[in-house]
Each structure stands twice: as structure tokens, then as C-alpha cells.
C-alpha positions as CSV (number, residue, x, y, z in Angstrom):
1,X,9.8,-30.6,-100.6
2,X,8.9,-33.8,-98.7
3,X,8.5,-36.7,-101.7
4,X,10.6,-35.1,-104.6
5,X,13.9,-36.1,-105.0
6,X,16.9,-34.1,-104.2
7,X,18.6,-33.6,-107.3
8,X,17.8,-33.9,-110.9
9,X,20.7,-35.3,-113.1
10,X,21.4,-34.8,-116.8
11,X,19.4,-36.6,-119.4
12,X,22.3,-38.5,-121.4
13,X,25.4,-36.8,-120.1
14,X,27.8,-40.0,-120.0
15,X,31.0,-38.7,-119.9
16,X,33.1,-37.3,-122.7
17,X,33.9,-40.1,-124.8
18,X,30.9,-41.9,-126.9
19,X,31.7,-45.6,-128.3
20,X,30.8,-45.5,-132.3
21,X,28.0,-48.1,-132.8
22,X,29.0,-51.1,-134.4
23,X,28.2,-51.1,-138.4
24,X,24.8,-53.0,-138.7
25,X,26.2,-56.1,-140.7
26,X,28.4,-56.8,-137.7
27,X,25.2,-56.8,-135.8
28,X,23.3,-58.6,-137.4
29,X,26.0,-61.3,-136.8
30,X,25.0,-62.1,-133.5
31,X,20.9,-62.5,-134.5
32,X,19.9,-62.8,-138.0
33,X,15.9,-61.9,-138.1
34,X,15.5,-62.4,-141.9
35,X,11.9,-61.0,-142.0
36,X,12.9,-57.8,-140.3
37,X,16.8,-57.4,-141.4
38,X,18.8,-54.2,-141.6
39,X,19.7,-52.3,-144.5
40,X,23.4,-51.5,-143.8
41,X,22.9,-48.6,-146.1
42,X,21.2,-47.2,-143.1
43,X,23.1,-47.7,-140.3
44,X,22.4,-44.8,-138.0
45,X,25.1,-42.3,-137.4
46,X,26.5,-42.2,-133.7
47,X,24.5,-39.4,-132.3
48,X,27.3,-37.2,-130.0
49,X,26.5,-36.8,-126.1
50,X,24.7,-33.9,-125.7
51,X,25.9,-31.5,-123.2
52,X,24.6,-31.9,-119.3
53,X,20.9,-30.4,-119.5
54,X,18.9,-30.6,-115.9
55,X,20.9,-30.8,-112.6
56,X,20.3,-30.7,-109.5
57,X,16.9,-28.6,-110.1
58,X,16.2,-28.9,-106.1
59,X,19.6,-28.1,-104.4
60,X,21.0,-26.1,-107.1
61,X,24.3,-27.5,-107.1
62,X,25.9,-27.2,-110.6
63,X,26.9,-30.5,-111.9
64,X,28.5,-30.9,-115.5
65,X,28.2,-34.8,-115.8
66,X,28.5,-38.2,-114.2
67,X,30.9,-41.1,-115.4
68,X,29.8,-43.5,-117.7
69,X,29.4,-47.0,-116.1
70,X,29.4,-45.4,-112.3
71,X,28.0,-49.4,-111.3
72,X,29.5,-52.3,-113.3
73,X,26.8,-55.5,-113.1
74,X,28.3,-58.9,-114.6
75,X,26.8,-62.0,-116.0
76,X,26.1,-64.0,-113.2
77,X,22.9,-66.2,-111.9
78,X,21.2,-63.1,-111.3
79,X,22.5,-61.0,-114.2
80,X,22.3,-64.2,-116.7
81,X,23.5,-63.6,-120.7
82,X,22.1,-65.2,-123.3
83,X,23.0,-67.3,-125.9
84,X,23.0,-65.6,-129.8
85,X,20.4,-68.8,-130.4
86,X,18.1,-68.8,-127.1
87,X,14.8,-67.8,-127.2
88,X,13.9,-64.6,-125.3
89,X,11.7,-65.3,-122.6
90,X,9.4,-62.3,-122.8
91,X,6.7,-60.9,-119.8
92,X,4.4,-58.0,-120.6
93,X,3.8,-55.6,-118.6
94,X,0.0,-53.3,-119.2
95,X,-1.8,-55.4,-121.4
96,X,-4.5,-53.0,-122.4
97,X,-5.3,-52.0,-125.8
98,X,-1.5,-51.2,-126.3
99,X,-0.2,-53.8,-124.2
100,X,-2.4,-56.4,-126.7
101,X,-0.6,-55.0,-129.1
102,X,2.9,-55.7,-128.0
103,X,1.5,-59.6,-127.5
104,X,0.3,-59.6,-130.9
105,X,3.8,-57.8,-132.6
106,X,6.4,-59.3,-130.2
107,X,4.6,-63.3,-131.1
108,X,5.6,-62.3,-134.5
109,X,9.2,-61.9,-133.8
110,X,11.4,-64.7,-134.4
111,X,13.5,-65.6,-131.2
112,X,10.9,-64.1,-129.1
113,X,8.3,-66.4,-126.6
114,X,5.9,-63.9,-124.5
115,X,6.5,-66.7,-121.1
116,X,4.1,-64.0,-119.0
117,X,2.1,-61.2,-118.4
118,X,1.3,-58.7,-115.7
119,X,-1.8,-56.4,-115.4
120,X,-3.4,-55.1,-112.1
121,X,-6.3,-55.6,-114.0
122,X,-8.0,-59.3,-113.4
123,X,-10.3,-58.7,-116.3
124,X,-7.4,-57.4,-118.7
125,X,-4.7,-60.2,-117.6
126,X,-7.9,-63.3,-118.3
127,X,-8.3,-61.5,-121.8
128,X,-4.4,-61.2,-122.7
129,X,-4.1,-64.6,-121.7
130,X,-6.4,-66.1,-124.0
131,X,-4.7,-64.3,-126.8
132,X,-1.5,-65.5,-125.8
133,X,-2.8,-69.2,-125.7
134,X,-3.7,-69.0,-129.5
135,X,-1.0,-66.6,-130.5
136,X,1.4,-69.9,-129.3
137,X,-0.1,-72.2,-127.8
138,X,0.7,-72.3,-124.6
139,X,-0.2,-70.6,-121.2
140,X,1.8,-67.9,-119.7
141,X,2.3,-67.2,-116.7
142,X,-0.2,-64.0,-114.8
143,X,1.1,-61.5,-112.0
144,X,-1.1,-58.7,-110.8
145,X,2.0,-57.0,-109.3
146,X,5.5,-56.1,-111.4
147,X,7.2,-56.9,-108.7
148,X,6.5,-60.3,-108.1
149,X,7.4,-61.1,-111.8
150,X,11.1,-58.9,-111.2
151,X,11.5,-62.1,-108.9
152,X,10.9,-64.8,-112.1
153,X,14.2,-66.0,-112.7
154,X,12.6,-67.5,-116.3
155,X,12.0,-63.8,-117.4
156,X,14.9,-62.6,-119.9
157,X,13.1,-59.0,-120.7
158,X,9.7,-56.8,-120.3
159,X,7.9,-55.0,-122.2
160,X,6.0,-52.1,-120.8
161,X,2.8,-51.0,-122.1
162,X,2.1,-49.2,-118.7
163,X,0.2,-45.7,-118.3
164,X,3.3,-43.1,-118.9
165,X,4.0,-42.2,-115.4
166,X,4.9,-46.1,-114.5
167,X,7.6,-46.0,-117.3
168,X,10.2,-45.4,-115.7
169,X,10.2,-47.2,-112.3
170,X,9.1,-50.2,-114.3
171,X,12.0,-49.9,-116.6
172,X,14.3,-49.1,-113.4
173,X,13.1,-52.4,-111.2
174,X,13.6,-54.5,-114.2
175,X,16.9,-53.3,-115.2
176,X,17.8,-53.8,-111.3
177,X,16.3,-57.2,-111.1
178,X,18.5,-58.1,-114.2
179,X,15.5,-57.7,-117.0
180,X,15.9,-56.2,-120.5
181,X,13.0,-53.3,-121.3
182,X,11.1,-52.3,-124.3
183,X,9.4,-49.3,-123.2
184,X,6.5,-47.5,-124.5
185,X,7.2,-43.8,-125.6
186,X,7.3,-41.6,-123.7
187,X,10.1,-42.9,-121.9
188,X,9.5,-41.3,-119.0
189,X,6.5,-39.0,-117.5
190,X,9.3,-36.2,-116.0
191,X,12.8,-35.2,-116.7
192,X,14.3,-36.7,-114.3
193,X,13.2,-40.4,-115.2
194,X,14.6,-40.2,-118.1
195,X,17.8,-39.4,-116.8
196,X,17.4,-42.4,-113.9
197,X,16.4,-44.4,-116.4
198,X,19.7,-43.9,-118.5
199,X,21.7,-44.3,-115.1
200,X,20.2,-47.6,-114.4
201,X,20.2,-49.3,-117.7
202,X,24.3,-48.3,-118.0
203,X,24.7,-49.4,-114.3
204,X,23.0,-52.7,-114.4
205,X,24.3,-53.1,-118.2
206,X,20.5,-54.0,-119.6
207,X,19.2,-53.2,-123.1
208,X,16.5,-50.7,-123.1
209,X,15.0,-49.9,-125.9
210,X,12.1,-47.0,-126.4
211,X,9.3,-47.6,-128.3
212,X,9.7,-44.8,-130.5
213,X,9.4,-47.0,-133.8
214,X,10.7,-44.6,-136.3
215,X,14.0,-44.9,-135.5
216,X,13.8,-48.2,-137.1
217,X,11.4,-47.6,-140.3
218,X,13.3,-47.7,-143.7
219,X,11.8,-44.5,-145.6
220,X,12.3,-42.4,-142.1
221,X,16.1,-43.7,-141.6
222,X,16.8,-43.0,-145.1
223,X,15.2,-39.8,-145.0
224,X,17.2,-38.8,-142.1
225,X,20.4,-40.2,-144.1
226,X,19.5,-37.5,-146.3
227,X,19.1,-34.7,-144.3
228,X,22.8,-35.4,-143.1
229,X,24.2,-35.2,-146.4
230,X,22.5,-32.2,-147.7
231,X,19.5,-32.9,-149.5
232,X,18.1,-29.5,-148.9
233,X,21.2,-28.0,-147.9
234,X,21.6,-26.4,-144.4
235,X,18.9,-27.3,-142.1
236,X,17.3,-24.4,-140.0
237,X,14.1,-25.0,-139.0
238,X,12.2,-28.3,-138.6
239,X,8.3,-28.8,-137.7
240,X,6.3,-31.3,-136.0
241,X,2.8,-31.9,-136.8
242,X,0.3,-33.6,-134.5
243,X,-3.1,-33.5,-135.7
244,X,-5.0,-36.5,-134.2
245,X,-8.8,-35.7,-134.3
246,X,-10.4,-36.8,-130.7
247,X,-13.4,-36.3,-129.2
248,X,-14.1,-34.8,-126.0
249,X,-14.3,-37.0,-122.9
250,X,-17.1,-36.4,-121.3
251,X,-17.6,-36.3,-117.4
252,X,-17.6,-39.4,-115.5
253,X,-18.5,-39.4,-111.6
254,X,-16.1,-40.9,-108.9
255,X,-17.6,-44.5,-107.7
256,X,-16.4,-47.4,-106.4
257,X,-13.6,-48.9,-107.7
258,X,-14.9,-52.0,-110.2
259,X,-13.3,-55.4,-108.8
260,X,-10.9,-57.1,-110.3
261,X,-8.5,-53.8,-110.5
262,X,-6.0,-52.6,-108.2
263,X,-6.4,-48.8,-108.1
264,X,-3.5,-48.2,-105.8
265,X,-0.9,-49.9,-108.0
266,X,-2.7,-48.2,-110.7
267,X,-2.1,-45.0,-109.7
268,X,1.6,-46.1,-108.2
269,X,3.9,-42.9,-108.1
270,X,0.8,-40.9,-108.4
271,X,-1.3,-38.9,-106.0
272,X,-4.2,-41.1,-104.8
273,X,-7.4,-40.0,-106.3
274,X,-10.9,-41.5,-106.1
275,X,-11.1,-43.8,-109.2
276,X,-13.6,-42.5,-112.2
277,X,-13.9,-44.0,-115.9
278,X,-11.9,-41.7,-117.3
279,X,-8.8,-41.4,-115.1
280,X,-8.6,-45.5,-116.2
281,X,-8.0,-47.0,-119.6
282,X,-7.0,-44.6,-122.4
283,X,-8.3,-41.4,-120.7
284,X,-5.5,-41.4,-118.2
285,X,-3.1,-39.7,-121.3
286,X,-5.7,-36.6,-120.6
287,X,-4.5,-35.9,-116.6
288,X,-1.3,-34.8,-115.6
289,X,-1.2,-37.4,-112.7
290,X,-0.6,-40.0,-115.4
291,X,-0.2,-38.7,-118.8
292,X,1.7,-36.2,-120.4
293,X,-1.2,-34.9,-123.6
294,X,-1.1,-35.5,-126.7
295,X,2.2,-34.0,-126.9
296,X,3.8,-36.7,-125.0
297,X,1.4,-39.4,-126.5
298,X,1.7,-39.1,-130.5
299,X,4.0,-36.2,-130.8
300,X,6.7,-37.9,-128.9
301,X,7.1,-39.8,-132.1
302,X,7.2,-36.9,-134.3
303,X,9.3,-34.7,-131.6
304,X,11.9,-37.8,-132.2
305,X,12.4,-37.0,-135.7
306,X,12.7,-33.4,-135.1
307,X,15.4,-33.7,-132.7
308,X,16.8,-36.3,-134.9
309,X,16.9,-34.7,-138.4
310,X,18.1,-31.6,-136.9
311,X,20.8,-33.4,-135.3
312,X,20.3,-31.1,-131.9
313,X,21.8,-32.8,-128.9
314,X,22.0,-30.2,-126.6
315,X,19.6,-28.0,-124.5
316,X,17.2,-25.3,-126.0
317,X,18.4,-22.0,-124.8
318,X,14.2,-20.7,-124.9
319,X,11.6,-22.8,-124.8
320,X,7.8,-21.5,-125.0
321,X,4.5,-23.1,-125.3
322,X,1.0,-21.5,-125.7
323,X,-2.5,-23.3,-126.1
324,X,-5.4,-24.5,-124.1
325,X,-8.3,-26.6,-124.4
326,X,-10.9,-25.2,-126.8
327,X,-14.6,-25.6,-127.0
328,X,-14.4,-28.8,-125.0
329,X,-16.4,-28.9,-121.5
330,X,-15.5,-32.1,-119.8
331,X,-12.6,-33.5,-117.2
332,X,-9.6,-33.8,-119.4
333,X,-6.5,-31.3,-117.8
334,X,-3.8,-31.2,-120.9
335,X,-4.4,-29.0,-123.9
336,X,-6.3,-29.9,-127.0
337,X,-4.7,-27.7,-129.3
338,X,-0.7,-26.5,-128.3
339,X,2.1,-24.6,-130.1
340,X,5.8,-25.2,-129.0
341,X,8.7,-23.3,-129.9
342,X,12.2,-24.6,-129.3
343,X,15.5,-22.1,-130.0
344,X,18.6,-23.8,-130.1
345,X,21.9,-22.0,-131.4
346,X,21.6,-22.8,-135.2
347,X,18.0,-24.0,-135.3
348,X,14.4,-24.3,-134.1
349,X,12.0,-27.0,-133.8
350,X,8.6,-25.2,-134.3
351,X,5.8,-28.3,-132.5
352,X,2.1,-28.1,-133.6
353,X,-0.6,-30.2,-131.2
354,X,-4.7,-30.1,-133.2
355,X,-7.0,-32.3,-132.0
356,X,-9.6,-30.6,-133.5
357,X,-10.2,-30.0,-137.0
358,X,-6.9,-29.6,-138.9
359,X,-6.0,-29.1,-142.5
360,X,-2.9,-31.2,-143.9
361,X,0.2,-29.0,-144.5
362,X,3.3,-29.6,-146.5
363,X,1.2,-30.4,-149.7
364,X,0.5,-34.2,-148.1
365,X,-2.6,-35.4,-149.1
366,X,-5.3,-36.0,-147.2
367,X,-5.8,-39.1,-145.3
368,X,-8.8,-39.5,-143.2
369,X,-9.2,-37.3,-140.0
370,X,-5.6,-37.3,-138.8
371,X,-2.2,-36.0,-140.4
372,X,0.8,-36.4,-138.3
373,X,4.7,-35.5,-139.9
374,X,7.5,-33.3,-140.0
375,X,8.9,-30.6,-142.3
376,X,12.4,-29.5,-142.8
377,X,14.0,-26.6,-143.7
378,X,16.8,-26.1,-145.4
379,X,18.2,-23.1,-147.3
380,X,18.0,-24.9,-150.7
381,X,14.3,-26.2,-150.0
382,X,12.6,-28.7,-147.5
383,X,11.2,-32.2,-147.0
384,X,8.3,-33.6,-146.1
385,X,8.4,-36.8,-143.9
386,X,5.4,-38.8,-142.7
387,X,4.1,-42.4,-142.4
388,X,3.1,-42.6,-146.3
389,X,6.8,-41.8,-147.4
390,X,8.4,-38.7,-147.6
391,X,9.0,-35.1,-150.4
392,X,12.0,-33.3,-151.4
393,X,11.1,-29.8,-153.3
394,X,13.7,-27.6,-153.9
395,X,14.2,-24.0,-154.9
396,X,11.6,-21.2,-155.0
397,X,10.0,-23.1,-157.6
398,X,9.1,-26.0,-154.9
399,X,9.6,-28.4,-157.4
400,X,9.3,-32.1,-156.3
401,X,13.1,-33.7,-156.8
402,X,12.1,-36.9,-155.0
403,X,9.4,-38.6,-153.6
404,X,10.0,-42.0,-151.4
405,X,6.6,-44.6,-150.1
406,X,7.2,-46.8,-147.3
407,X,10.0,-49.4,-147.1
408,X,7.4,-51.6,-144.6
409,X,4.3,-53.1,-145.8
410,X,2.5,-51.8,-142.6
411,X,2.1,-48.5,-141.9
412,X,3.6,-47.7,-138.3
413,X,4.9,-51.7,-138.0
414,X,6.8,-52.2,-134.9
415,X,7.7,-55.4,-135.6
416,X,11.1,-54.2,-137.0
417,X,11.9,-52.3,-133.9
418,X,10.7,-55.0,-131.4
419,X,13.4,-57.4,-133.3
420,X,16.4,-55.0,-133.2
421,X,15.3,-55.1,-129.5
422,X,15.5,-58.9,-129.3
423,X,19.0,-58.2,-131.6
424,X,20.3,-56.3,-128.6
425,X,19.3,-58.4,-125.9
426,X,21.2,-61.3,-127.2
427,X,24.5,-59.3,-128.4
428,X,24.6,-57.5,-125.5
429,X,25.6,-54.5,-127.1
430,X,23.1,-51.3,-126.3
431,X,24.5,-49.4,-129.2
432,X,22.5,-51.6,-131.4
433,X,19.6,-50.4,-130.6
434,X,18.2,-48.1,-132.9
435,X,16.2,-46.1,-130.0
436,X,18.1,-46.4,-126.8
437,X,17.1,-45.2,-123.6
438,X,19.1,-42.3,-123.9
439,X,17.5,-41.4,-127.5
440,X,14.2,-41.8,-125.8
441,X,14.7,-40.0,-122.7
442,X,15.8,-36.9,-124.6
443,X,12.8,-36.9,-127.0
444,X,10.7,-37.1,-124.3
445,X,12.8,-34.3,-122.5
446,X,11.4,-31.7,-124.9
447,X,8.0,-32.9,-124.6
448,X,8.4,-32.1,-120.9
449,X,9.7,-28.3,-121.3
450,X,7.0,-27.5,-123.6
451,X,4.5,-29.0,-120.7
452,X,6.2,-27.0,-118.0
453,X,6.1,-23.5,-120.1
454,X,2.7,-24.4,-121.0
455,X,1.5,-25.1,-117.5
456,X,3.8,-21.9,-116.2
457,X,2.1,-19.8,-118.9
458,X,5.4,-18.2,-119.3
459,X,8.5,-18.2,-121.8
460,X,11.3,-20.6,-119.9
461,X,15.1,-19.5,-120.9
462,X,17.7,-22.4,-120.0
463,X,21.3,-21.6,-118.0
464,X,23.3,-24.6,-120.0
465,X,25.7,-24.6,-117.8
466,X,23.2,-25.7,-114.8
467,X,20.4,-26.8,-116.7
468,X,18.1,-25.3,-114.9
469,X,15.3,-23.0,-116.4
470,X,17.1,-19.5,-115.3
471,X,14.8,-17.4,-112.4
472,X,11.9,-19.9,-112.2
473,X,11.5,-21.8,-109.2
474,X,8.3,-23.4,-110.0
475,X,9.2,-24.4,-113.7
476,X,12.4,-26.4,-111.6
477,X,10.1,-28.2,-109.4
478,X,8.0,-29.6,-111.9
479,X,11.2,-31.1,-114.1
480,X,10.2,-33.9,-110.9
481,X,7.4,-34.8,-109.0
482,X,5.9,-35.2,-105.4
483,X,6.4,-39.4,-105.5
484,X,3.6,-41.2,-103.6
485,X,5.2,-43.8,-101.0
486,X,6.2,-46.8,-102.0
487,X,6.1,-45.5,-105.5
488,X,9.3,-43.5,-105.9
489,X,11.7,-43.2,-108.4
490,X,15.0,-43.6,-106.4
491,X,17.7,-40.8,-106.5
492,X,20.4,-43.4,-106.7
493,X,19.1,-46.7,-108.8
């Protein structure tokens, strides 16, 4: 068991009292961002702790909780606290296709400046450099290693565009160095991340938000409001749908590694592996090493609204997941078509991965190659929520009672979410946030147990009070992973 960590603590279990967020025009006090501001009419509900889910998978001690706020940080030198006025001093962190995008989003943000960037690329740090200089005018500053820009005292908050499984020891170094995060989803490539990554943004009292960019788009958070009040009457099933058309891959051969990149950083708390094209750039989502499929790419988003709709906070009690890769021949590892199944006491989230050829479903219309959604269930009829708006039909007629386009003039616009996280960073309160680490972390969670049934081949049943998968030693070791030296994800943060 050399390399994993001991224990595995509970994704979210803070104790048994919750704070109620603050109403969002009392937020908005402390930052007003008038091209992005909040409809109060859509302030999120609290969402209630969810019971302890994975624990100690490796010593299998029981362990119900830990206590909110075990390390207190304060505002010091080191730990400084802005000003409701300052400008955020901003450093990205993966500036690859995604990471470009975060330049491009968070420039657009009022109160934000992007002071640096980070890349372990040389090629990929010159070209996000020259787009900072004419995104605003100036010159930030380059590191090829994260943790020389944790020392830049100038650096308020990061924003990770990393491969998946350098989520969350980027997000925990920052939040120890005294950093804000806005992570890319997933927030974490295991189960136990996500739950170190909780720990240390409460110890080290940082604002971490998850780029999981629903959470903050108007049609989806009314939608949701919906759902809670009975739109469709009591909820029982929900659906995801991820049907992204790709291609196949290919085969690449191993060669030398090109120069300019740091392949051991690359990889980080991965195994070492001789580099190839398509363990680097976007192909690494395809490896388990460093991605978590398309599962944990797109459908972490719509596994978010599942979870969120459903209002499900605890632990499945069965988790299943079936698949494979079909008619592909070429070097990508996770599935290219994957069915999840999800039973929780009064409800089921039902998960559907096609990256092949895939009809629509839900009576949504067709939009190019790729449909992506959810569908709810109620007892009275069911809605239909996707990028384009979302459906109410009710009764066994199906008759269409309401119909709803985006609120946002941009389909899939994170700009709305990066500026609730710029909100939070100056009011210091992580309850703004519309995605929290903790919100994250547990959306990602289920993305994880379908991987690990999937990858078992076997039905996985739960013992809630452990949260451990119940008789399956091999389905506990992979909620962690073997960490490769000096790239491990600490036990305590």
C-alpha cells in the first residue's frame, strides 16, 4: 500500500450545523458586478450536509465526521484580505485550450487583472502571454512551476485549467500558500481529493469555487427553483445525458519528449510514463492516469444538476455502471459509450455517456452532433433542462405547460460564475459561491463510483455508515491512488 494515503475522509461532512447562505442582495453589497448581477429571485437554497460518505477506505476505521474549521487561518501578511474595491490579482494556472479560455473570460470580469500565468509548457506560456498583452495591455508575469508562483506574494487567487488529476493538489497548495481557487470541473480526479480539498479550503479559510458553471446560469437556477416547489410534483427519477460526438484517437508512438515541456511535472501525482501525443493536450481526458472520460469531463456538469434538482445529499446505497469502448481501435482507456445507475432511498439518477452517434431525447430538438441535458421525473410529469432553455409537460397527455430560453446571451458563458467567484474572494464569505468546493467535490464523487463499478465490472452496494463500498477491497482502493513522489496529496493539508 506504499504511496496511497491512509485514510479516506468524507466528501463534505462538516459537522452538524450548516450556516444558511447570505440572501444574494446582501451579497452583492460587498461587489457589485453590474454586467453579471444576481437575480435575488434566485438565490440558491442552502443545500443540507450530506451524511459522511468515504472513510477511511484503507484502515477501515469508521469515522462519522470531522469538525468544521479543524485549522483557523487569519488575515495576516501571508493570509492578506482584500478590500471590497481592490482589484484581484489573478495567475492562471494550464493555459491550454481551456486555460486560454479562462484568460479570455476572467479579462472580461470587472475587478479582475490576470497579473500571471503558469504552464510547464514554454510554447503554451509564450502564446498565453501574448494574448494577455492585448487582452490588457500589460505583461504578466510566466512560471513553468506552480510552486514558485505559491511564493508571489502579488498573487490574490488562481485559476486552474490543469489536466484533472492536478486539481486538487493545485487547489490544496494554493489554499495553503494563502491563494483563492477557481477550479476546473471535475474537482478532483479521486474521492478522496475532493474531500482534502474541502478540508483545506475550510482550514486555510480560501474561496474555492468549481467550475461547474451551471450553478450560476439564470434559466438552470430557475429551473431548479422549480423543481423545489413542485412543478412536476414529487421528483423520482432524474437523467443525465452526455452525448458529445468524438472521434477516435488514433495511435501515437512513444518519442522523445518535444522541448519546451516538462513531462515530469506534467504527469505530477501520476505514474511516469514515456511521453506520446496523445497522453498530452486534450487526449489526456482519455487515460485513467490523468483523466476521468467523458463522464468526468462533460457529464460532470450534467451529473451537477442531477444531484442538484434531486436535492440528494447523501450516499447512493447501489451504484452500477456498464459500457465499453465500441468500434474504436486506438489508445484511449475510458469508455466511449457508459450507462450509470445511481439508487438512493427515494430516487435515482439514471447517467447516459454516447460519443458515438446519438439521437436527442426528451423531444429537444436537434442541434448539430452533440445533445447534452437532464430530465426529471416527477409524478405529475417531467422537465427538460439543457443549454437552449428548458420544458415542463405535464400529465399523460405531455402537454407543454412552460417553456423557458436562456437568461445569458452566450450559451455555456462562464463569465457569470467567474464574477460570483471574484464576489467571494472579496467578501470573504464561501457561502456566496454558487459552486463551492464542497458542491463540486460531491458531483464529482458520483462521477468516481460509476468509474470504479465500471472499471470493477461489478454492481458496488455502499455501508452508509462507513462509507465504504461493502465486501470489495479493490473498489476501496481505487476511491485513492498510488501518488508518485513528490506529487502527493497530503493526508493532513
Amino acid at each position: 500500500m506504499d504511496g496511497y494515503p491512509q485514510k479516506i475522509a468524507a466528501v463534505g461532512c462538516l459537522g452538524e450545523e450548516y450556516q444558511q447562505p447570505e440572501p444574494c442582495d446582501r451579497r452583492e453589497a460587498a461587489l457589485i458586478i453590474p454586467a453579471f448581477k444576481c437575480d435575488s429571485s434566485l438565490a440558491p437554497q442552502a443545500e443540507p450536509l450530506r451524511p459522511c460518505s468515504t472513510l477511511y477506505a484503507m484502515s477501515h476505521t469508521t469515522r462519522r465526521g470531522f469538525v468544521r474549521g479543524a485549522g483557523a487561518a487569519v488575515a495576516s501578511s501571508a493570509f492578506p484580505v482584500l478590500g471590497a474595491n481592490e482589484t484581484v490579482n489573478l495567475a492562471v494556472i494550464g493555459t491550454g485550450g481551456r486555460g486560454r479560455g479562462h484568460l479570455g473570460f476572467f479579462s472580461e470580469v470587472p475587478g479582475a487583472r490576470i497579473a500571471a500565468i503558469c504552464d510547464v509548457n514554454q510554447a503554451a506560456r509564450e502564446r498565453a502571454s501574448a494574448m494577455v498583452r492585448k487582452l490588457q495591455d500589460s505583461t504578466p508575469k510566466e512560471y513553468s512551476d506552480m510552486r514558485k508562483l505559491f511564493e508571489d506574494r502579488d498573487i490574490d487567487a488562481v485559476s486552474v485549467a490543469t489536466p484533472n488529476h492536478w486539481h486538487a493538489l493545485t487547489t490544496i497548495w494554493a489554499c495553503q500558500a494563502g491563494k483563492d481557487v477557481y477550479v476546473e470541473k471535475p474537482a478532483s480526479h479521486n474521492v478522496f481529493e475532493g474531500e482534502q480539498m474541502v478540508q483545506a479550503a475550510r482550514k486555510y479559510k480560501r474561496m474555492v469555487q468549481v467550475g461547474s458553471q451551471s450553478r450560476s446560469i439564470g434559466h438552470k437556477r430557475k429551473a431548479m427553483a422549480m423543481l423545489r416547489e413542485g412543478a412536476i410534483g414529487t421528483l423520482y427519477m432524474a437523467r443525465g445525458l452526455c452525448f458529445r460526438r468524438r472521434k477516435s484517437i488514433g495511435h501515437t508512438p512513444e518519442e522523445p519528449v518535444p522541448a519546451g515541456l516538462d513531462w515530469d511535472i506534467f504527469l505530477g501525482p501520476a505514474p511516469m510514463r514515456a511521453y506520446s501525443k496523445n497522453r498530452f493536450a486534450y487526449n489526456w481526458h482519455w487515460f485513467w492516469d490523468t483523466g476521468n472520460g467523458d463522464i468526468g469531463n462533460q457529464g460532470v456538469h450534467e451529473m451537477d444538476i442531477c444531484r442538484w434538482g434531486l436535492a440528494e445529499y447523501g450516499m447512493p446505497g447501489t451504484i452500477s455502471s456498464s459500457g465499453g469502448k465500441f468500434v474504436w481501435k486506438d489508445d484511449q482507456e475510458t469508455p466511449n459509450t457508459q450507462q450509470s445507475h445511481f439508487l438512493f432511498d427515494k430516487s435515482e439518477i439514471v447517467f447516459e455517456v454516447r460519443n458515438l452517434s446519438s439521437p436527442n431525447e426528451g423531444g429537444a430538438p436537434l442541434r448539430g452532433n452533440n445533445y447534452v441535458g437532464n430530465i426529471f421525473f416527477g409524478d405529475q410529469g417531467y422537465m427538460v433542462v439543457d443549454p437552449y432553455g428548458f420544458r415542463i409537460f405535464m400529465g399523460d397527455e405531455r402537454e407543454k405547460t412552460h417553456e423557458e430560453e436562456p437568461h445569458e446571451d452566450k450559451i455555456w458563458d462562464p463569465r457569470p460564475h467567474m464574477a460570483n467567484f471574484v464576489e467571494a474572494v472579496r467578501s470573504r464569505n464561501h457561502y456566496a459561491l454558487n459552486a463551492d468546493v464542497q458542491i463540486g467535490a460531491a458531483a464529482a464523487e458520483l462521477c468516481h463510483l460509476a468509474n470504479i463499478s465500471y472499471r470493477c465490472g461489478q454492481q458496488l452496494h455502499t455501508d452508509r455508515e462507513t462509507g465504504l463500498f461493502v465486501g470489495n477491497g479493490m473498489a476501496n482502493e481505487m476511491l485513492s491512488r498510488r501518488y508518485r513522489a513528490p506529487y502527493v496529496v497530503p493526508q493532513l493539508v
